[in-house]
C-alpha atoms as a printed R data frame, in Angstrom:
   type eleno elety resid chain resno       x       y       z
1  ATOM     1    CA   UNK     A     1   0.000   0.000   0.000
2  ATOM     2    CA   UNK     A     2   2.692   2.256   0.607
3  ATOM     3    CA   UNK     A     3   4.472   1.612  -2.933
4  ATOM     4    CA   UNK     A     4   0.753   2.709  -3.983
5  ATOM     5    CA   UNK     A     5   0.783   5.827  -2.186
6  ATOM     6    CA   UNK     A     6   4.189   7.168  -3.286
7  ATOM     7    CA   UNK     A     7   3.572   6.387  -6.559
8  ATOM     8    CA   UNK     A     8   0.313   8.145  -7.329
9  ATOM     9    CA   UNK     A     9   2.072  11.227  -4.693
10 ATOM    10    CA   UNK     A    10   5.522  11.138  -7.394
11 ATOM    11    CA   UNK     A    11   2.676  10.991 -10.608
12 ATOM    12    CA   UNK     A    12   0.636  13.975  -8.966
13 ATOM    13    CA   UNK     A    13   3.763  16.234  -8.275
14 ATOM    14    CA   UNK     A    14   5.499  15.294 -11.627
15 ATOM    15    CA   UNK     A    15   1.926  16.296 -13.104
16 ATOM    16    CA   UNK     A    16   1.761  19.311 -11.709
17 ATOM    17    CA   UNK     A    17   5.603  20.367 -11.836
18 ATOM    18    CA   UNK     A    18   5.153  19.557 -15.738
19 ATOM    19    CA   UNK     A    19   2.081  21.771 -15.833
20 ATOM    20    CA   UNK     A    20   4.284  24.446 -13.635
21 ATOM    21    CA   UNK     A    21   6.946  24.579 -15.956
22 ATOM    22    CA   UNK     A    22   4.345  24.200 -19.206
23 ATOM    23    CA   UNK     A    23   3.092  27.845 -17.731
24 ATOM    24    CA   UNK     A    24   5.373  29.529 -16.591
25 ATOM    25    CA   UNK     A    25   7.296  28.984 -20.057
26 ATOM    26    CA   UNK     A    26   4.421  30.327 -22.315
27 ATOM    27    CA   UNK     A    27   3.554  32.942 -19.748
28 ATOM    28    CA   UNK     A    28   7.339  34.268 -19.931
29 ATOM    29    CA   UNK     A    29   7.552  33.681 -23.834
30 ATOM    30    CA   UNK     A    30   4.018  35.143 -24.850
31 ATOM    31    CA   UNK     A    31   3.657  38.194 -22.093
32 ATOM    32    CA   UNK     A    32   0.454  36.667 -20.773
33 ATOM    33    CA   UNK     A    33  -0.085  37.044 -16.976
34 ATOM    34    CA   UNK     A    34  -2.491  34.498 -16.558
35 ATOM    35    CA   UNK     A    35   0.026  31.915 -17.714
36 ATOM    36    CA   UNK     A    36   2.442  33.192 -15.287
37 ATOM    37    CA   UNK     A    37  -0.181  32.667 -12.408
38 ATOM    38    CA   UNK     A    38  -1.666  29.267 -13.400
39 ATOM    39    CA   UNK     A    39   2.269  28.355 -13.531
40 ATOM    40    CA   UNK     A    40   2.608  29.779  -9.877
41 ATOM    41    CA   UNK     A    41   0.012  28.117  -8.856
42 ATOM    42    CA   UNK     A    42   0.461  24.499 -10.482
43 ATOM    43    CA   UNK     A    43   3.609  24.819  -8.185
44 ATOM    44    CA   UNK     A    44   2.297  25.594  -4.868
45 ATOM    45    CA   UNK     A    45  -0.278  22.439  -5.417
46 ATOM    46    CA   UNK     A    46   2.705  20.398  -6.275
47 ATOM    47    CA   UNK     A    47   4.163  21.710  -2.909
48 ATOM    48    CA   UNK     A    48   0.916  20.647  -1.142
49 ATOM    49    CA   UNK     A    49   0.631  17.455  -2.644
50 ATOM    50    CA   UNK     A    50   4.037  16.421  -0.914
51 ATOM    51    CA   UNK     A    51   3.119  18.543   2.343
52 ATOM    52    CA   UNK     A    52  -0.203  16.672   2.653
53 ATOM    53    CA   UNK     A    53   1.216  13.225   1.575
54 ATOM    54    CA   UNK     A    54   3.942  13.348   4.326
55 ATOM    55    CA   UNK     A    55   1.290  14.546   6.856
56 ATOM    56    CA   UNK     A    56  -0.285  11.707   6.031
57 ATOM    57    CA   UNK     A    57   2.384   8.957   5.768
58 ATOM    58    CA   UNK     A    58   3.043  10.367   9.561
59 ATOM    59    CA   UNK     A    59  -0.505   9.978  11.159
60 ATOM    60    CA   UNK     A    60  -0.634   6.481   9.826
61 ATOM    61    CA   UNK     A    61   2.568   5.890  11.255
62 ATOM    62    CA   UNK     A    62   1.497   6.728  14.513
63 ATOM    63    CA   UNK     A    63  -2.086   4.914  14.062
64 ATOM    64    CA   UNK     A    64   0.282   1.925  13.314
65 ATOM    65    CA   UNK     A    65   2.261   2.543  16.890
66 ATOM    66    CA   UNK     A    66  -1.189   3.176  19.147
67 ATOM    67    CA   UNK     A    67  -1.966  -0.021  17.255
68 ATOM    68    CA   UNK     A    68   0.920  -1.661  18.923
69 ATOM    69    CA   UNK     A    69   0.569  -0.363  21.963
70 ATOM    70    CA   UNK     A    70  -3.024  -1.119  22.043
71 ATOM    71    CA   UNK     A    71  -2.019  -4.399  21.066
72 ATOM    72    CA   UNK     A    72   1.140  -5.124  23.629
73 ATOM    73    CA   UNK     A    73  -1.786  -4.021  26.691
74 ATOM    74    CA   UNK     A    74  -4.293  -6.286  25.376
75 ATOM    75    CA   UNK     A    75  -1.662  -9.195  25.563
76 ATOM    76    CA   UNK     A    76  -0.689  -8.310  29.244
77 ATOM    77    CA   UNK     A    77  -4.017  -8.174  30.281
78 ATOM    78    CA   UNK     A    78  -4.549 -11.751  28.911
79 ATOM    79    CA   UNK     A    79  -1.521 -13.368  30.633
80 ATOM    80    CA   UNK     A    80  -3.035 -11.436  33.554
81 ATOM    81    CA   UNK     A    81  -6.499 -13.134  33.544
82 ATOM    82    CA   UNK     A    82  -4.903 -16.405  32.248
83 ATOM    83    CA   UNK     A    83  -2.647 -16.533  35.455
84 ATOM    84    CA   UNK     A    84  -5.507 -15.532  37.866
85 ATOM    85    CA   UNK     A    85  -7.619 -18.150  35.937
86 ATOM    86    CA   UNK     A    86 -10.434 -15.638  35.154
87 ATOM    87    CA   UNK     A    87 -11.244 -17.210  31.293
88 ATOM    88    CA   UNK     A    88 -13.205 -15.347  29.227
């Protein structure tokens, strides 16, 4: 899953760095300002693309510690009960 995720994230910002320069070339070459600002902004969505896909990759890495954690309790409460002999 995580091959997954960094390959549609590299896709998306290669997309939109392509667009970016696509842009910011014709915006320079022809004189046209609204190339020059789609170009701008293709690039600060390819910026946030990465920001918000390492945001991400983080708060599943920490879901994936609680999970752990949660996990690691669980077990000492069972070789609690089991040693008590409280089955259930």
């Amino acid at each position: 899953m995580r091959s997954l995720s960094r390959a549609l994230t590299t896709l998306a910002v290669g997309f939109l760095a392509l667009d970016a320069l696509l842009f910011l070339y014709s915006g320079l070459s022809l004189g046209r300002p609204g190339l020059i600002v789609s170009g701008a902004a293709c690039g600060l969505a390819a910026v946030l693309v990465v920001l918000s896909w390492r945001r991400y990759r983080r708060a599943i890495a920490e879901l994936e510690q609680a999970r752990r954690e949660m996990q690691a309790e669980v077990e000492s409460l069972r070789a609690l009960l089991q040693g008590r002999e409280l089955h259930n």
